[in-house]
FISE-235919 format. One record per residue (C-alpha): residue number from 1; x, y, z; residue in three letters. Coordinates in steps of 0.001 Angstrom, whole numbers, plus 500000, padded with zeros to 6 digits. Layout:
# FISE-235919
REC seq   east  north     up type
REC NUM      X      Y      Z  ALA
...
This chain:
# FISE-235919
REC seq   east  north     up type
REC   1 694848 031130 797460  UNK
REC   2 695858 028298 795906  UNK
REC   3 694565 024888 796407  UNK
REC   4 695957 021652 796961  UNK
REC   5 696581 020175 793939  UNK
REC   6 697982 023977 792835  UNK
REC   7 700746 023639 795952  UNK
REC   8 701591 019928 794893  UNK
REC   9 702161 020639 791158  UNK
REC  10 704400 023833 792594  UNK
REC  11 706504 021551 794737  UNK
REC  12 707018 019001 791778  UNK
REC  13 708802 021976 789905  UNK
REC  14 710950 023220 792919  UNK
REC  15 712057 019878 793807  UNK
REC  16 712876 019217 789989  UNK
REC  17 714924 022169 790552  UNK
REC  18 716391 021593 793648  UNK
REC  19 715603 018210 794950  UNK
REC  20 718669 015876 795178  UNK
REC  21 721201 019379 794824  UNK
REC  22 723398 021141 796952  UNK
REC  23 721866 024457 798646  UNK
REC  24 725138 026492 796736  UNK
REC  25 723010 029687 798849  UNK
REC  26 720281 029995 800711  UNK
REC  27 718842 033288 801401  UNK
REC  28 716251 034708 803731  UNK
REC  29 714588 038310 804134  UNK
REC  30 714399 038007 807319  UNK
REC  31 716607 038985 810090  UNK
REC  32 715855 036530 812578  UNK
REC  33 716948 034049 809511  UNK
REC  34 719944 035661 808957  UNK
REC  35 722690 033892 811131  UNK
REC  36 721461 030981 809424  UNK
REC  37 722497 031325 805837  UNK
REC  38 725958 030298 805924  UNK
REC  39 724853 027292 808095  UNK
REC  40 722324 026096 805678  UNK
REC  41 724698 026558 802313  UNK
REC  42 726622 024109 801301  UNK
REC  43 724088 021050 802145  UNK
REC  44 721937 018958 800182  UNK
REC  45 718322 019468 800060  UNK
REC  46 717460 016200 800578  UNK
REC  47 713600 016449 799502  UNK
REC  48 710591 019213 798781  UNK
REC  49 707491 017963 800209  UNK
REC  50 703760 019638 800710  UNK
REC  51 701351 018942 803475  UNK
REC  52 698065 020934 802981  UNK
REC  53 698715 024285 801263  UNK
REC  54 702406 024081 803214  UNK
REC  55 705904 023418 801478  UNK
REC  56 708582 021896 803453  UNK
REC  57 712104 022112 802221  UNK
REC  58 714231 019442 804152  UNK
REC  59 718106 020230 804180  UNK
REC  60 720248 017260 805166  UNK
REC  61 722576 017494 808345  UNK
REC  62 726452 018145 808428  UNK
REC  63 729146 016900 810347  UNK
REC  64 728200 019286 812690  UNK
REC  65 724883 020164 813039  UNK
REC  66 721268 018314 812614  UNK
REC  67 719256 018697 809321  UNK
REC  68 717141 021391 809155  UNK
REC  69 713695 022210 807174  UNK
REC  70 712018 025633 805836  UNK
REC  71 708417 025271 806426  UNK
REC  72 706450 028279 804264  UNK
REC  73 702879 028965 803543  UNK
REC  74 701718 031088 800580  UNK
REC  75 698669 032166 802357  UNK
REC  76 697248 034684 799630  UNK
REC  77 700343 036364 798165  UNK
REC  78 703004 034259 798226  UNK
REC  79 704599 032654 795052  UNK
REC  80 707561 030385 794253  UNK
REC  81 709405 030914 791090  UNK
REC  82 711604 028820 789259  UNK
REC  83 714541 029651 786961  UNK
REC  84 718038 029991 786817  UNK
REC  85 720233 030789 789238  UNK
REC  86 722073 033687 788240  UNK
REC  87 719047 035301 787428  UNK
REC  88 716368 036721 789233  UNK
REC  89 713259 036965 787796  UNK
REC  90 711441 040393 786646  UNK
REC  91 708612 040704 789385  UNK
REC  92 707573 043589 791909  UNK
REC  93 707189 040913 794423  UNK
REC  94 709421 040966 797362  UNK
REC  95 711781 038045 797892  UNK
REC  96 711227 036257 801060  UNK
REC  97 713392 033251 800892  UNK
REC  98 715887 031602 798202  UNK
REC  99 717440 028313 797474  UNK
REC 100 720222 028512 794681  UNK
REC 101 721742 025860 793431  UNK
REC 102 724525 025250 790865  UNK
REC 103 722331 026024 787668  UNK
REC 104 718629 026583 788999  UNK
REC 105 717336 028148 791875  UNK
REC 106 713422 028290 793756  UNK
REC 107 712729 031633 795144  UNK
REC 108 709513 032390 797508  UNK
REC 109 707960 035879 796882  UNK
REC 110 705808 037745 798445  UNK
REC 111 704902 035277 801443  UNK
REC 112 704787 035762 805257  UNK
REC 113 704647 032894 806972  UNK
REC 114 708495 030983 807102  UNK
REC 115 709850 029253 809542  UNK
REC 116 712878 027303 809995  UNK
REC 117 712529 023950 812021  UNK
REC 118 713827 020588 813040  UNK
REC 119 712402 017888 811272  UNK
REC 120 711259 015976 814627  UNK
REC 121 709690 019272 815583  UNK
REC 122 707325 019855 812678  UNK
REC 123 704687 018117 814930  UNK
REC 124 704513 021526 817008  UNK
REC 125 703754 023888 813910  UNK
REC 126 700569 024636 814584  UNK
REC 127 699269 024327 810682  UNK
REC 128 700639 020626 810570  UNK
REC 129 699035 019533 813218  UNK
REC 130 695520 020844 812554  UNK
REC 131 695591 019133 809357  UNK
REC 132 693577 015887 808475  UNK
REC 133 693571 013448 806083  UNK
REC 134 695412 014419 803551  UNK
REC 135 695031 013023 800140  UNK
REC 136 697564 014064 797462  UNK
REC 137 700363 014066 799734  UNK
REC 138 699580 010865 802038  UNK
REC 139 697765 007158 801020  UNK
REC 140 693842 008202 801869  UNK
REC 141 691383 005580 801136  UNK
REC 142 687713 006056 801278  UNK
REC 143 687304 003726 804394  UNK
REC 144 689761 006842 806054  UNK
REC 145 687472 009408 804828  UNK
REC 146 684019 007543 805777  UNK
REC 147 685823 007311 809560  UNK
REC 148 686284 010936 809051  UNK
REC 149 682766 012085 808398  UNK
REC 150 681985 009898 811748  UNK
REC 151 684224 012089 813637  UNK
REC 152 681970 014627 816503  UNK
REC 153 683588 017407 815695  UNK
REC 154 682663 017347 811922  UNK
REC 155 679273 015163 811408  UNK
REC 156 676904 017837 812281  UNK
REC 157 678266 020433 810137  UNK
REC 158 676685 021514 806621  UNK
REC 159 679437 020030 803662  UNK
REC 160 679347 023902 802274  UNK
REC 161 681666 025076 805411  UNK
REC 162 683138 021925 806233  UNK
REC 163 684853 021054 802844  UNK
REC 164 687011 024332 803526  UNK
REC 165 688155 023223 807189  UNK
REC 166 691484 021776 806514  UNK
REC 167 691015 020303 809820  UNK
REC 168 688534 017892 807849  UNK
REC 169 690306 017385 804503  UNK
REC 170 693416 019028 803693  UNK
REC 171 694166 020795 800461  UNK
REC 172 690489 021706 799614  UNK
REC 173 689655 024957 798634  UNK
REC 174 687250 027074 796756  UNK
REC 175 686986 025516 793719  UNK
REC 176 687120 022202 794335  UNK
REC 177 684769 022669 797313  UNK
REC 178 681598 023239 794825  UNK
REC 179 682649 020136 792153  UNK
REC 180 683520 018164 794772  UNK
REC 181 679384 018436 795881  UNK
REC 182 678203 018254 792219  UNK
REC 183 680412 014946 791587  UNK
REC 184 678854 013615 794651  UNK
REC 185 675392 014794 793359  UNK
REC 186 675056 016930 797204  UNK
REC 187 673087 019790 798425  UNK
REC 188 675523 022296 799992  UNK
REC 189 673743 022401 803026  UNK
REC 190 674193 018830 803595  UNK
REC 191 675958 017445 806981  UNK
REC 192 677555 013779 807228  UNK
REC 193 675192 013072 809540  UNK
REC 194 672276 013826 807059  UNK
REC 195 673959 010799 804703  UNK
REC 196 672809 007247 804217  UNK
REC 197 675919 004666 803542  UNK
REC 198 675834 004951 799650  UNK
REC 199 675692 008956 799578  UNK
REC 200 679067 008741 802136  UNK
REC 201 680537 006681 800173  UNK
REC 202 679818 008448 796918  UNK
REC 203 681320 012194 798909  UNK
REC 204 684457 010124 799799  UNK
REC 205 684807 008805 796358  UNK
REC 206 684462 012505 794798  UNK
REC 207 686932 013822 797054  UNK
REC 208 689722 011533 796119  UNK
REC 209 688601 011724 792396  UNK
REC 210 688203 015640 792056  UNK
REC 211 691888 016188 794409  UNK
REC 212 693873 013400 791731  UNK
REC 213 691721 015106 788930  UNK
REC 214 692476 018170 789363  UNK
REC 215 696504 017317 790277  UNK
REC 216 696730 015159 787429  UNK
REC 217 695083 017791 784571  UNK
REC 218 696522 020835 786086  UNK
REC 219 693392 022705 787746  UNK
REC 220 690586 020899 785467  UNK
REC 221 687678 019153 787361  UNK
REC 222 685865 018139 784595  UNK
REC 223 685222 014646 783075  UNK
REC 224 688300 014440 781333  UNK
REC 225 686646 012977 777512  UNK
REC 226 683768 015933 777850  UNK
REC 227 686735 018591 778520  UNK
REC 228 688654 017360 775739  UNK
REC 229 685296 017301 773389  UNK
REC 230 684823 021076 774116  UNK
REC 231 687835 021691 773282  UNK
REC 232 687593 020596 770366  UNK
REC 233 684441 022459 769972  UNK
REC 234 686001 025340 770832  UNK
REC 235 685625 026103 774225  UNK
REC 236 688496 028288 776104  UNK
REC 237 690318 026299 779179  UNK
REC 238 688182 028686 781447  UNK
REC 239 685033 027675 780155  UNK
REC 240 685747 024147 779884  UNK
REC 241 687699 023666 783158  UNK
REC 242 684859 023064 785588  UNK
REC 243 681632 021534 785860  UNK
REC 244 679763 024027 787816  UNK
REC 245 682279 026310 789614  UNK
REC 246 682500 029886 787969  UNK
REC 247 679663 029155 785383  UNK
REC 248 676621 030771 786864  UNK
REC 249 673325 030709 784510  UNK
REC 250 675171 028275 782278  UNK
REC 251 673571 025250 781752  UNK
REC 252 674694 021847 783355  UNK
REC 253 676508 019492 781641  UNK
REC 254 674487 016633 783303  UNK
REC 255 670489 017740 783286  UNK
REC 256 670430 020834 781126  UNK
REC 257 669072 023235 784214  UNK
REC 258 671214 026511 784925  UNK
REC 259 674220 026479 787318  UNK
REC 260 673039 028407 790657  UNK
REC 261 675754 030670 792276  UNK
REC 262 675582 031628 795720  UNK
REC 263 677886 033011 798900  UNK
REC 264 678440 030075 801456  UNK
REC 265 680815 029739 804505  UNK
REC 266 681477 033410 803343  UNK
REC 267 682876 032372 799949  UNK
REC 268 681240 032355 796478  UNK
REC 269 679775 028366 795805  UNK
REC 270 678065 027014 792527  UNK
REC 271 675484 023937 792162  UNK
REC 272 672994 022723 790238  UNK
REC 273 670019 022902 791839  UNK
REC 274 668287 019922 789591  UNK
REC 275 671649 017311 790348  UNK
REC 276 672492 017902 793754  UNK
REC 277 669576 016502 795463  UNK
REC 278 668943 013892 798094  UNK
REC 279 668605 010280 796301  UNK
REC 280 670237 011826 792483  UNK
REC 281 672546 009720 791606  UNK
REC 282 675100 010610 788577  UNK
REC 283 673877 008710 785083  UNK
């Protein structure tokens, strides 16, 4: 599934493509949808926003009727492409839901879960309003995310399971889950509770830098000057990408001991057993 920075980047290209356009068609699979289409074409999308792993499409109002927005999540198979209009692309997937415009058009394959809601009403879908703090689509500061590790319902659980609970921090997934704990020099099993003030602040820290990080360079988490210097030594984008995640037995960047992999929160995790101890702080 992708992650957070992976939905934001996606909703940069479809609202380059449709952002600001008239809706010439909009199309849905299905049939509850249906009556819909010839309301919704013809207006302007007025913006493409994300929220967690969700993309809204906003459509403004008419003279008529109230704007409108698609709300859609990719869950595991879903995929937006981007191209022209008057051609679809070659996939097997199954279109779900379309937005054409005069010259380029977004189309959602393959996903499930679409709905079409009022703007003021997006506070009832359930997925929106689980969602906390959420970084690469609203202004997060550390002092927000040091109140969030505070909260009851999160301090006493281990940072492993809790990373993944978009209810804690939206847009974190796997990957970013086990870089976000080596940035912040954590054990896995670690709780917020467990933290002195320096060690919170240093988790909040990592979690804004790894989510801009990995936004900014396009799914790399690591330092930016030692990706670039493997590169140049040679190193593939998948081996050079991340500090620990997906490079078990390798040896760590930092201290030279071997990446660790193991299965947490039911999901495959990576740390470095010599870094991500209580009182290590990053040289």
């Amino acid at each position: 599934m992708p992650e957070g920075p992976e939905i934001r980047r996606m909703v940069d290209e479809i609202g380059s493509a449709v952002a600001g356009r008239t809706a010439e068609t909009v199309m849905f699979a299905f049939e509850r949808f249906k009556s819909f289409e010839p309301l919704l074409a013809g207006r302007q999308v007025t913006s493409v926003e994300a929220r967690g792993k969700a993309v809204l499409v906003f459509l403004a109002a008419t003279d008529e009727d109230g704007p409108w927005c698609v709300y859609s999540h990719n869950q595991l198979y879903g995929k937006w492409m981007i191209g022209p209009s008057d051609r679809e692309p070659a996939t097997n997937r199954q279109l779900r839901f379309a937005i054409l415009g005069a010259e380029k058009a977004a189309r959602l394959y393959s996903a499930s879960d679409i709905r079409l809601v009022r703007p003021d009403e997006l506070d009832q879908v359930d997925y929106l309003v689980r969602l906390g703090p959420d970084p690469l689509n609203q202004v997060v500061s550390v002092d927000d995310l040091l109140a969030v590790f505070e909260d009851r319902r999160f301090r006493g659980r281990n940072l492993s399971g809790l990373l993944l609970d978009q209810a804690f921090i939206a847009g974190i997934g796997n990957y970013l889950r086990s870089e976000i704990l080596f940035e912040a020099r954590l054990a896995p099993d670690t709780r917020p509770r467990d933290l002195d003030d320096v060690e919170r602040r240093r988790l909040a820290e990592a979690i804004l830098r790894m989510l801009q990080r990995a936004y900014t360079l396009k799914g790399v988490t690591n330092d930016p000057e030692r990706a670039e210097r493997l590169k140049r030594h040679g190193w593939t984008f998948g081996q050079r990408r991340h500090m620990v995640f997906n490079r078990e037995s390798q040896v760590c960047h930092e201290c030279d001991g071997p990446i660790v992999k193991t299965a947490m929160a039911s999901r495959r995790l990576y740390f470095c057993p010599s870094c991500q101890q209580r009182g290590h702080v990053k040289r």
